[in-house]
C-alpha positions as a printed NumPy array, in Angstrom:
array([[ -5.881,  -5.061, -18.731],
       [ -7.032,  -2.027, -20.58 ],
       [ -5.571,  -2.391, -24.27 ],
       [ -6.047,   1.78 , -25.047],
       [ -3.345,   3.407, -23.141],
       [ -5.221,   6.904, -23.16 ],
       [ -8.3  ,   5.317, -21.417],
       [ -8.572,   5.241, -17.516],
       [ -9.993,   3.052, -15.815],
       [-12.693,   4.521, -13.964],
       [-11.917,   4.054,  -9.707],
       [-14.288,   4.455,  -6.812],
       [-12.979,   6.026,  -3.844],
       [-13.157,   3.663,  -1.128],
       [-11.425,   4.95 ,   1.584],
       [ -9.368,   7.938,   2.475],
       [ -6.601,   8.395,   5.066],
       [ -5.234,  11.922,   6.212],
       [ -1.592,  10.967,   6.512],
       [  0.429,  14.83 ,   6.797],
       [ -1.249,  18.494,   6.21 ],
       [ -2.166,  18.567,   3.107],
       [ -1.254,  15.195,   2.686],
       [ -3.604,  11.868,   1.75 ],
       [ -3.891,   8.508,   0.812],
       [ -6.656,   7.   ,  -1.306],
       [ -7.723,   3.217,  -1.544],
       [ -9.291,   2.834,  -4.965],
       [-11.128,  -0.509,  -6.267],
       [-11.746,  -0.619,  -9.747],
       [-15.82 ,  -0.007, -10.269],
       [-15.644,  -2.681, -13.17 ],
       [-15.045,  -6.003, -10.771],
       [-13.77 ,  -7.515, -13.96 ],
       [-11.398,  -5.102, -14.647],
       [ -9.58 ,  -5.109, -10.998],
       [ -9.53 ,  -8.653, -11.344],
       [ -7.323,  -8.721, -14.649],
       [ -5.415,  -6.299, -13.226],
       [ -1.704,  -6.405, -12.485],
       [  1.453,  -4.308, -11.495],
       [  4.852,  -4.389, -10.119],
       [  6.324,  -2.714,  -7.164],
       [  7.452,   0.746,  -8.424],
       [  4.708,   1.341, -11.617],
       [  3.234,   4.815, -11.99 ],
       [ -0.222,   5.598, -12.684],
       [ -1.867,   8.626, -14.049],
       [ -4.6  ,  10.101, -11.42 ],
       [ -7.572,  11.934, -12.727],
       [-10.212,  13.959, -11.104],
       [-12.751,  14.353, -13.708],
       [-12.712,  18.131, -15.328],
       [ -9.164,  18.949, -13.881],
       [ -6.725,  16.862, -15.861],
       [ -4.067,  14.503, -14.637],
       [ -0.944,  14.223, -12.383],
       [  1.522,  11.356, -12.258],
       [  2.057,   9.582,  -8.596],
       [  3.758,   6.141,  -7.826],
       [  1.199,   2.943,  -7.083],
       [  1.615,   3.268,  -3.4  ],
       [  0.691,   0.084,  -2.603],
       [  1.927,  -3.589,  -2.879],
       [  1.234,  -6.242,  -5.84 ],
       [  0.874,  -8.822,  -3.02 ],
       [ -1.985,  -6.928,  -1.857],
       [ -5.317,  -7.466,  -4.021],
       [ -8.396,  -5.832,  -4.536],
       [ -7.482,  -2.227,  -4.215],
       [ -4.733,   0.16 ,  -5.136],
       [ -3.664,   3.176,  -3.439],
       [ -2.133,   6.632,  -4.154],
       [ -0.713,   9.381,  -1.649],
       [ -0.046,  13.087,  -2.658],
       [ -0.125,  16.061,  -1.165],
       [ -2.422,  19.026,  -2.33 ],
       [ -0.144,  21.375,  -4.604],
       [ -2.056,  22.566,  -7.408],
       [ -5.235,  21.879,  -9.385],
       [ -5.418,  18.235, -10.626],
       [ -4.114,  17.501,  -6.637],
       [ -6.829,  19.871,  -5.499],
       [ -9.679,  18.106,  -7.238],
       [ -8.405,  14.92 ,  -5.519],
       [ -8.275,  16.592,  -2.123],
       [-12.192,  17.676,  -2.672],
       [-13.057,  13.718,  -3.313],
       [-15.195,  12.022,  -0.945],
       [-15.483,   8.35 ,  -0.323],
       [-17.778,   6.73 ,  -3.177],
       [-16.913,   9.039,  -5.432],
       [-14.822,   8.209,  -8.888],
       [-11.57 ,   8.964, -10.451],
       [ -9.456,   7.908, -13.581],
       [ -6.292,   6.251, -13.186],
       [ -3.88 ,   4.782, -15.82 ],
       [ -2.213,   2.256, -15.408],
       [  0.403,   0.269, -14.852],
       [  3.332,   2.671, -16.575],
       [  7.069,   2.587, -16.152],
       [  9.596,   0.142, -15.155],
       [  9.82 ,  -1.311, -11.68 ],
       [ 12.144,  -2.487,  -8.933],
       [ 13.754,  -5.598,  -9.826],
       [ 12.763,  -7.653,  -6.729],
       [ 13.097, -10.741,  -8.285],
       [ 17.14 ,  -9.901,  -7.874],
       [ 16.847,  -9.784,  -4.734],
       [ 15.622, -12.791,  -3.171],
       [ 18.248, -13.93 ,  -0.759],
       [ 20.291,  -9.89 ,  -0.189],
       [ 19.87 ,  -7.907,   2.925],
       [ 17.61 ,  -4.732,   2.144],
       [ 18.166,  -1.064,   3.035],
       [ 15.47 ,   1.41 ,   2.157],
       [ 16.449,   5.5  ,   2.388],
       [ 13.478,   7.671,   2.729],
       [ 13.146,  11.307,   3.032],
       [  9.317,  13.085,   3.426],
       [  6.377,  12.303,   0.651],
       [  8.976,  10.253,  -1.296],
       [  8.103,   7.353,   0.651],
       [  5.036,   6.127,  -1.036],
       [  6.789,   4.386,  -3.977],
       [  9.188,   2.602,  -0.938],
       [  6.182,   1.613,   0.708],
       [  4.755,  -0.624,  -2.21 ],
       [  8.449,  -2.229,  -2.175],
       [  8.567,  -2.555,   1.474],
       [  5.183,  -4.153,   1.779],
       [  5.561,  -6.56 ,  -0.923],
       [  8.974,  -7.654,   0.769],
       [  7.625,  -7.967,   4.089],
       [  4.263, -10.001,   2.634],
       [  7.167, -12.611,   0.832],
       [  9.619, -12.097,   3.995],
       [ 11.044, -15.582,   3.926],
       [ 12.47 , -14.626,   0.417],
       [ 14.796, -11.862,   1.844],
       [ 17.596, -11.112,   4.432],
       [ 18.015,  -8.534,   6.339],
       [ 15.046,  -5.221,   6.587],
       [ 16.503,  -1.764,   7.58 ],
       [ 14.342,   1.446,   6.944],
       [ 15.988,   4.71 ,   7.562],
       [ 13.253,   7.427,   7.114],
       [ 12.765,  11.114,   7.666],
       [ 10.998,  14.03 ,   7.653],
       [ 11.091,  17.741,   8.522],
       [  8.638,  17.347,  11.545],
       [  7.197,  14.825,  13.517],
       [  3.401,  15.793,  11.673],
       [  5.306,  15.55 ,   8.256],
       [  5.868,  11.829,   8.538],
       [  3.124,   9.871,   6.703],
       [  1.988,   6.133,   6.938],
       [  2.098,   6.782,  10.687],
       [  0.195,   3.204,  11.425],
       [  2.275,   1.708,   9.611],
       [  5.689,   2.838,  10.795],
       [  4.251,   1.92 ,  14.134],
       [  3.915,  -1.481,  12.887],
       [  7.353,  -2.047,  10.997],
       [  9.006,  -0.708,  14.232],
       [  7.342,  -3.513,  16.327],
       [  8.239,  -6.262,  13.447],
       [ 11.545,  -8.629,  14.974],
       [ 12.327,  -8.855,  11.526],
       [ 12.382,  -5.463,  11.058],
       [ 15.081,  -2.533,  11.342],
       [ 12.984,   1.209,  11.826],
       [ 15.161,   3.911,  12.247],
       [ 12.333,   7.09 ,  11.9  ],
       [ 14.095,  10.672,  12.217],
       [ 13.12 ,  13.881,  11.935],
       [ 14.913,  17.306,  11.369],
       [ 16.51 ,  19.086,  14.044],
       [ 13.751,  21.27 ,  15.56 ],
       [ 11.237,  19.552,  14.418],
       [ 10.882,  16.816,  17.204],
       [  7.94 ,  16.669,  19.867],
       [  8.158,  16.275,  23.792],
       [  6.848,  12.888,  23.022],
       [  9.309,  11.917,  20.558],
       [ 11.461,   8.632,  21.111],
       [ 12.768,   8.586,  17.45 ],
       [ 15.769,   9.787,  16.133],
       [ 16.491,  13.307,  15.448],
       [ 18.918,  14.775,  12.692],
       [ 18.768,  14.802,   8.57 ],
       [ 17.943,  11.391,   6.783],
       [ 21.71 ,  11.207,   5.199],
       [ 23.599,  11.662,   8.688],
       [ 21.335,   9.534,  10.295],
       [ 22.328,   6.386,   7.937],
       [ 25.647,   6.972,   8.602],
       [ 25.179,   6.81 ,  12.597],
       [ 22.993,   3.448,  11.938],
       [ 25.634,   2.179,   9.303],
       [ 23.877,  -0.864,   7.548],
       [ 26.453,  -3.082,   6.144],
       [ 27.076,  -3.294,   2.451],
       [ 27.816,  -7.   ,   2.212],
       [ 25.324,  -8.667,   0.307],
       [ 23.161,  -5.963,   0.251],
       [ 20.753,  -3.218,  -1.898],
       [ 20.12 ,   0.187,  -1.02 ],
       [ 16.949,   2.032,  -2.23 ],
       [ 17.084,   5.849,  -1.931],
       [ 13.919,   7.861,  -2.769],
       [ 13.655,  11.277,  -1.258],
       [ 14.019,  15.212,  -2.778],
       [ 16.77 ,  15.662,  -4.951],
       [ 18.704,  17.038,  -2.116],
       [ 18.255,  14.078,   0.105],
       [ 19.583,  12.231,  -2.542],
       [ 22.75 ,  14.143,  -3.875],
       [ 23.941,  13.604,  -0.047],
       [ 22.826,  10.316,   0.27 ],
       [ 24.493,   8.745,  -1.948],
       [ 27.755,   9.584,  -0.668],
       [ 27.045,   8.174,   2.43 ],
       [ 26.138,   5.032,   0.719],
       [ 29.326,   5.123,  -1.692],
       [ 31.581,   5.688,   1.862],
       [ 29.889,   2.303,   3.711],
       [ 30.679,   0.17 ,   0.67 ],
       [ 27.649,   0.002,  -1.554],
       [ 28.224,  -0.238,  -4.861],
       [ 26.639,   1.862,  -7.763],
       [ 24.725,  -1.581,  -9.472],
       [ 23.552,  -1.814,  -6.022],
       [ 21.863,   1.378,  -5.356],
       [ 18.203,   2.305,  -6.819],
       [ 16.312,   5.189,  -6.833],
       [ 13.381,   6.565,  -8.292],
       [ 12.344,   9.69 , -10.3  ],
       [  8.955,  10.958, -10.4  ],
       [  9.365,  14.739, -10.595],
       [  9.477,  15.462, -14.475],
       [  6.914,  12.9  , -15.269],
       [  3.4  ,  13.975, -17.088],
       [  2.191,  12.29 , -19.944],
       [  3.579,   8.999, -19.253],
       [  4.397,   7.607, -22.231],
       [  6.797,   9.352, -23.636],
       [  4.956,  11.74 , -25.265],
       [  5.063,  14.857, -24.167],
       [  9.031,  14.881, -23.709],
       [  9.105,  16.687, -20.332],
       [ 10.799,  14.013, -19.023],
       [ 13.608,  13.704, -21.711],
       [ 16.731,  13.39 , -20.289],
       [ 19.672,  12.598, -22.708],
       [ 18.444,   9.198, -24.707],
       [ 16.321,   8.379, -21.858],
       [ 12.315,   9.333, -20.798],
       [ 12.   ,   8.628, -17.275],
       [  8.553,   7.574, -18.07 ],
       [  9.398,   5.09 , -20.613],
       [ 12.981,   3.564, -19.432],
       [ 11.942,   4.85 , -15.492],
       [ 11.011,   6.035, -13.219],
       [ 13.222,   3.112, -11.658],
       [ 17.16 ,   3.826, -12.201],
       [ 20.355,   2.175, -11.052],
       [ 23.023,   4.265,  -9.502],
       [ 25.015,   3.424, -12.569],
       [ 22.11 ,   4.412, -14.785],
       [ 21.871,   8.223, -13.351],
       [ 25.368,   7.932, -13.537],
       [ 25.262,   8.502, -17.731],
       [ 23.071,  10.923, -17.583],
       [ 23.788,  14.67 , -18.241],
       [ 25.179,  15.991, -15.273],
       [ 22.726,  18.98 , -15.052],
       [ 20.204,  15.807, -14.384]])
Protein backbone atom coordinates (compact mmCIF):
# COMPACT_ATOMS: atom_id res chain seq x y z
CA UNK A 1 0.00 0.00 0.00
CA UNK A 2 1.16 3.49 -0.64
CA UNK A 3 2.23 4.94 2.92
CA UNK A 4 1.96 8.97 1.53
CA UNK A 5 -1.66 9.65 1.30
CA UNK A 6 -1.10 12.67 -1.21
CA UNK A 7 0.72 10.32 -3.70
CA UNK A 8 -1.28 8.43 -6.49
CA UNK A 9 -0.57 5.65 -7.68
CA UNK A 10 0.09 5.97 -11.19
CA UNK A 11 -2.82 3.62 -13.41
CA UNK A 12 -2.74 2.52 -17.01
CA UNK A 13 -5.86 2.60 -18.81
CA UNK A 14 -6.66 -0.76 -19.85
CA UNK A 15 -9.89 -0.80 -21.10
CA UNK A 16 -12.77 1.52 -21.57
CA UNK A 17 -16.53 0.85 -21.77
CA UNK A 18 -19.16 3.50 -23.06
CA UNK A 19 -21.92 2.67 -20.61
CA UNK A 20 -24.66 6.05 -21.03
CA UNK A 21 -23.98 9.49 -23.10
CA UNK A 22 -21.51 10.95 -21.60
CA UNK A 23 -21.10 8.20 -19.44
CA UNK A 24 -17.87 5.59 -18.99
CA UNK A 25 -16.24 3.04 -17.24
CA UNK A 26 -12.48 2.56 -16.95
CA UNK A 27 -10.53 -0.72 -16.00
CA UNK A 28 -7.26 0.45 -14.51
CA UNK A 29 -4.22 -1.98 -13.49
CA UNK A 30 -1.72 -0.49 -11.47
CA UNK A 31 1.59 0.11 -13.91
CA UNK A 32 3.81 -0.90 -10.80
CA UNK A 33 2.83 -4.93 -10.77
CA UNK A 34 4.06 -4.73 -7.22
CA UNK A 35 1.97 -2.17 -6.20
CA UNK A 36 -1.52 -3.79 -7.54
CA UNK A 37 -0.44 -6.77 -5.90
CA UNK A 38 -0.26 -5.19 -2.25
CA UNK A 39 -3.18 -3.63 -2.96
CA UNK A 40 -6.47 -3.90 -1.10
CA UNK A 41 -10.04 -2.36 -0.60
CA UNK A 42 -13.45 -2.92 0.62
CA UNK A 43 -16.72 -2.74 -1.10
CA UNK A 44 -17.78 0.95 -0.88
CA UNK A 45 -13.97 2.84 -0.67
CA UNK A 46 -13.52 6.02 -2.68
CA UNK A 47 -10.63 6.88 -4.67
CA UNK A 48 -9.36 10.12 -5.95
CA UNK A 49 -9.12 10.09 -10.01
CA UNK A 50 -6.53 12.18 -11.69
CA UNK A 51 -5.93 13.10 -15.22
CA UNK A 52 -2.57 14.55 -15.20
CA UNK A 53 -2.66 18.64 -15.54
CA UNK A 54 -6.46 18.85 -14.61
CA UNK A 55 -6.68 18.03 -10.94
CA UNK A 56 -8.84 15.50 -9.19
CA UNK A 57 -12.49 14.34 -8.66
CA UNK A 58 -13.73 11.86 -6.09
CA UNK A 59 -15.78 8.61 -7.55
CA UNK A 60 -16.65 5.29 -5.68
CA UNK A 61 -14.25 2.00 -6.55
CA UNK A 62 -16.76 0.60 -8.91
CA UNK A 63 -15.67 -2.63 -8.80
CA UNK A 64 -15.51 -5.70 -6.42
CA UNK A 65 -12.59 -6.71 -3.83
CA UNK A 66 -13.25 -10.31 -4.97
CA UNK A 67 -12.18 -9.30 -8.27
CA UNK A 68 -8.21 -8.92 -8.69
CA UNK A 69 -5.95 -7.37 -10.89
CA UNK A 70 -7.78 -4.29 -11.93
CA UNK A 71 -10.02 -1.63 -10.51
CA UNK A 72 -12.60 0.30 -12.16
CA UNK A 73 -14.28 3.76 -12.05
CA UNK A 74 -17.53 5.09 -13.92
CA UNK A 75 -18.44 8.87 -14.25
CA UNK A 76 -20.01 10.80 -16.46
CA UNK A 77 -18.32 13.87 -18.25
CA UNK A 78 -19.41 17.10 -16.19
CA UNK A 79 -16.63 19.37 -15.95
CA UNK A 80 -12.85 19.54 -16.33
CA UNK A 81 -11.05 16.88 -14.20
CA UNK A 82 -14.15 14.44 -15.80
CA UNK A 83 -13.30 15.89 -19.19
CA UNK A 84 -9.63 15.01 -19.11
CA UNK A 85 -10.78 11.45 -18.25
CA UNK A 86 -13.25 11.36 -21.11
CA UNK A 87 -10.17 12.40 -23.61
CA UNK A 88 -8.10 9.15 -22.19
CA UNK A 89 -7.35 6.46 -24.48
CA UNK A 90 -6.52 2.91 -23.66
CA UNK A 91 -2.68 2.70 -22.54
CA UNK A 92 -2.67 5.82 -21.36
CA UNK A 93 -2.11 6.78 -17.39
CA UNK A 94 -3.95 8.32 -14.59
CA UNK A 95 -3.53 8.93 -10.74
CA UNK A 96 -5.79 7.42 -8.38
CA UNK A 97 -5.78 7.45 -4.52
CA UNK A 98 -6.66 5.10 -2.78
CA UNK A 99 -8.49 3.20 -0.75
CA UNK A 100 -10.42 6.25 1.32
CA UNK A 101 -13.55 6.15 3.40
CA UNK A 102 -15.45 3.63 5.25
CA UNK A 103 -17.23 0.75 3.60
CA UNK A 104 -20.30 -1.47 3.65
CA UNK A 105 -20.24 -3.73 6.46
CA UNK A 106 -20.70 -7.03 4.54
CA UNK A 107 -19.27 -9.03 6.99
CA UNK A 108 -22.87 -8.30 8.92
CA UNK A 109 -24.46 -9.66 6.57
CA UNK A 110 -23.62 -13.10 5.90
CA UNK A 111 -26.74 -15.11 6.35
CA UNK A 112 -29.71 -11.71 5.68
CA UNK A 113 -31.68 -11.42 2.54
CA UNK A 114 -30.30 -8.35 0.43
CA UNK A 115 -32.19 -5.49 -1.24
CA UNK A 116 -30.24 -3.01 -3.29
CA UNK A 117 -32.19 0.55 -4.41
CA UNK A 118 -30.64 2.18 -7.34
CA UNK A 119 -31.50 5.24 -9.16
CA UNK A 120 -29.21 6.46 -12.51
CA UNK A 121 -25.13 6.93 -12.17
CA UNK A 122 -25.51 6.13 -8.43
CA UNK A 123 -25.19 2.62 -9.18
CA UNK A 124 -21.52 2.18 -9.48
CA UNK A 125 -20.75 2.08 -5.72
CA UNK A 126 -23.89 -0.80 -5.58
CA UNK A 127 -22.23 -2.57 -8.20
CA UNK A 128 -18.87 -3.26 -6.25
CA UNK A 129 -21.35 -4.53 -3.34
CA UNK A 130 -23.44 -6.51 -5.62
CA UNK A 131 -20.56 -8.21 -7.32
CA UNK A 132 -18.69 -9.07 -4.33
CA UNK A 133 -22.03 -10.68 -2.91
CA UNK A 134 -22.79 -12.55 -5.89
CA UNK A 135 -18.81 -13.83 -6.22
CA UNK A 136 -19.37 -15.17 -2.17
CA UNK A 137 -23.22 -16.07 -2.98
CA UNK A 138 -23.38 -19.06 -0.70
CA UNK A 139 -22.74 -16.53 2.21
CA UNK A 140 -26.08 -14.64 1.63
CA UNK A 141 -29.93 -15.05 1.34
CA UNK A 142 -32.02 -13.64 -0.69
CA UNK A 143 -30.71 -10.95 -4.00
CA UNK A 144 -33.31 -8.29 -5.09
CA UNK A 145 -32.10 -5.25 -7.25
CA UNK A 146 -34.58 -2.57 -7.90
CA UNK A 147 -32.91 -0.08 -10.36
CA UNK A 148 -33.80 2.90 -12.46
CA UNK A 149 -33.17 5.41 -14.69
CA UNK A 150 -34.71 8.30 -16.65
CA UNK A 151 -34.42 6.44 -20.08
CA UNK A 152 -33.77 3.23 -21.35
CA UNK A 153 -30.01 4.77 -22.85
CA UNK A 154 -29.48 6.23 -19.24
CA UNK A 155 -29.11 2.83 -17.65
CA UNK A 156 -25.42 1.82 -17.36
CA UNK A 157 -23.70 -1.64 -16.79
CA UNK A 158 -26.09 -2.80 -19.51
CA UNK A 159 -24.10 -6.40 -19.82
CA UNK A 160 -24.30 -6.79 -16.71
CA UNK A 161 -27.92 -6.18 -15.82
CA UNK A 162 -28.47 -8.61 -18.62
CA UNK A 163 -26.61 -11.05 -16.68
CA UNK A 164 -28.06 -10.53 -13.02
CA UNK A 165 -31.55 -10.77 -14.70
CA UNK A 166 -30.72 -14.30 -16.08
CA UNK A 167 -29.06 -15.35 -12.50
CA UNK A 168 -31.89 -18.01 -10.55
CA UNK A 169 -30.47 -16.58 -7.64
CA UNK A 170 -31.13 -13.36 -8.60
CA UNK A 171 -34.15 -10.77 -8.23
CA UNK A 172 -33.77 -7.78 -11.32
CA UNK A 173 -36.41 -5.49 -11.29
CA UNK A 174 -34.83 -2.64 -14.05
CA UNK A 175 -37.32 0.46 -14.54
CA UNK A 176 -37.23 3.39 -16.20
CA UNK A 177 -39.20 6.76 -16.02
CA UNK A 178 -42.43 7.17 -17.52
CA UNK A 179 -41.72 8.28 -21.12
CA UNK A 180 -38.66 7.17 -21.25
CA UNK A 181 -39.26 3.45 -22.31
CA UNK A 182 -38.45 1.95 -25.90
CA UNK A 183 -40.76 -0.21 -28.27
CA UNK A 184 -38.42 -2.91 -27.26
CA UNK A 185 -38.68 -2.51 -23.67
CA UNK A 186 -39.82 -5.58 -21.43
CA UNK A 187 -38.73 -3.87 -18.11
CA UNK A 188 -40.63 -2.06 -15.81
CA UNK A 189 -41.71 1.40 -16.25
CA UNK A 190 -42.41 4.09 -13.43
CA UNK A 191 -39.95 6.02 -10.74
CA UNK A 192 -37.40 3.79 -8.73
CA UNK A 193 -39.38 4.53 -5.23
CA UNK A 194 -42.96 3.40 -6.59
CA UNK A 195 -41.56 0.67 -8.27
CA UNK A 196 -40.17 -0.98 -4.83
CA UNK A 197 -43.29 -0.62 -3.43
CA UNK A 198 -45.16 -2.64 -6.37
CA UNK A 199 -42.21 -5.41 -6.00
CA UNK A 200 -42.43 -5.19 -2.07
CA UNK A 201 -39.27 -7.15 -0.80
CA UNK A 202 -39.90 -8.35 2.62
CA UNK A 203 -38.22 -6.80 5.59
CA UNK A 204 -37.69 -9.93 7.65
CA UNK A 205 -34.23 -10.63 8.02
CA UNK A 206 -33.22 -8.31 5.66
CA UNK A 207 -30.83 -4.99 4.55
CA UNK A 208 -31.72 -2.41 2.25
CA UNK A 209 -29.04 -0.36 0.37
CA UNK A 210 -30.31 2.88 -1.22
CA UNK A 211 -27.89 4.91 -3.41
CA UNK A 212 -29.44 7.22 -5.92
CA UNK A 213 -29.88 11.43 -6.18
CA UNK A 214 -30.90 12.95 -3.16
CA UNK A 215 -34.38 12.94 -4.41
CA UNK A 216 -34.53 9.27 -5.05
CA UNK A 217 -33.57 8.93 -1.71
CA UNK A 218 -35.77 11.38 0.44
CA UNK A 219 -38.75 9.18 -1.20
CA UNK A 220 -37.20 6.07 -0.85
CA UNK A 221 -36.83 5.78 2.31
CA UNK A 222 -40.31 6.08 3.16
CA UNK A 223 -41.16 3.36 1.16
CA UNK A 224 -38.66 1.33 2.96
CA UNK A 225 -39.79 2.67 6.56
CA UNK A 226 -43.72 1.63 5.34
CA UNK A 227 -42.58 -2.30 4.34
CA UNK A 228 -40.91 -2.74 7.72
CA UNK A 229 -37.23 -2.00 7.39
CA UNK A 230 -35.73 -0.65 10.09
CA UNK A 231 -33.39 2.48 10.25
CA UNK A 232 -30.02 0.14 11.54
CA UNK A 233 -31.02 -1.71 8.56
CA UNK A 234 -30.92 0.73 5.81
CA UNK A 235 -27.47 2.06 4.16
CA UNK A 236 -26.74 4.54 1.87
CA UNK A 237 -23.98 6.30 0.49
CA UNK A 238 -22.84 9.95 0.00
CA UNK A 239 -20.48 10.97 -2.55
CA UNK A 240 -21.67 14.43 -3.62
CA UNK A 241 -19.73 16.87 -1.20
CA UNK A 242 -16.61 14.86 -1.27
CA UNK A 243 -13.12 16.50 -2.66
CA UNK A 244 -10.11 16.27 -0.83
CA UNK A 245 -10.73 13.10 0.84
CA UNK A 246 -9.30 13.29 3.91
CA UNK A 247 -10.82 15.59 5.69
CA UNK A 248 -9.08 18.38 4.72
CA UNK A 249 -10.60 20.63 2.84
CA UNK A 250 -13.96 20.62 5.00
CA UNK A 251 -16.41 20.65 2.06
CA UNK A 252 -17.78 17.75 3.27
CA UNK A 253 -18.36 18.85 6.97
CA UNK A 254 -21.52 18.05 8.08
CA UNK A 255 -22.22 18.60 11.87
CA UNK A 256 -19.24 16.47 13.77
CA UNK A 257 -19.00 14.33 10.82
CA UNK A 258 -16.73 14.50 7.23
CA UNK A 259 -18.32 12.23 4.92
CA UNK A 260 -14.90 11.51 3.71
CA UNK A 261 -13.46 10.53 6.92
CA UNK A 262 -16.53 8.79 8.95
CA UNK A 263 -18.31 8.06 5.13
CA UNK A 264 -19.19 8.01 2.55
CA UNK A 265 -21.04 4.80 4.01
CA UNK A 266 -23.98 5.86 6.56
CA UNK A 267 -26.70 4.01 8.42
CA UNK A 268 -30.20 5.26 8.24
CA UNK A 269 -29.78 6.02 11.89
CA UNK A 270 -26.51 7.79 11.19
CA UNK A 271 -28.14 10.49 8.59
CA UNK A 272 -30.68 10.47 11.02
CA UNK A 273 -28.35 12.92 13.58
CA UNK A 274 -27.36 14.90 11.17
CA UNK A 275 -28.51 18.55 10.62
CA UNK A 276 -31.64 18.40 8.97
CA UNK A 277 -30.63 20.84 6.13
CA UNK A 278 -28.22 17.61 5.32
Amino acid sequence: MNNNIYIPYVMVVDKITVEAPGVKTLRLRFQNEEEGNNFEFKAGNFAEYSAFGEGECTFCIASAPTRKGYIECTFRKAGRVTSGLDRLEEGMTMGVRAPLGNSFPIEEWKGKNLVFVAGGIALPPMRAVIDNVLDRRDEFGDVTIVYGAKTVNDLVYKDELKEWEERPDVNLFATVDPGGETPDWKGKVGFTPNVLGEVAPSSDNAVAIVCGPPIMIKFTFPVLEKLGFKDENIYTTLENRMKCGIGKCGRCNVGPMFVCKDGPVFSKVQLNALPPEF
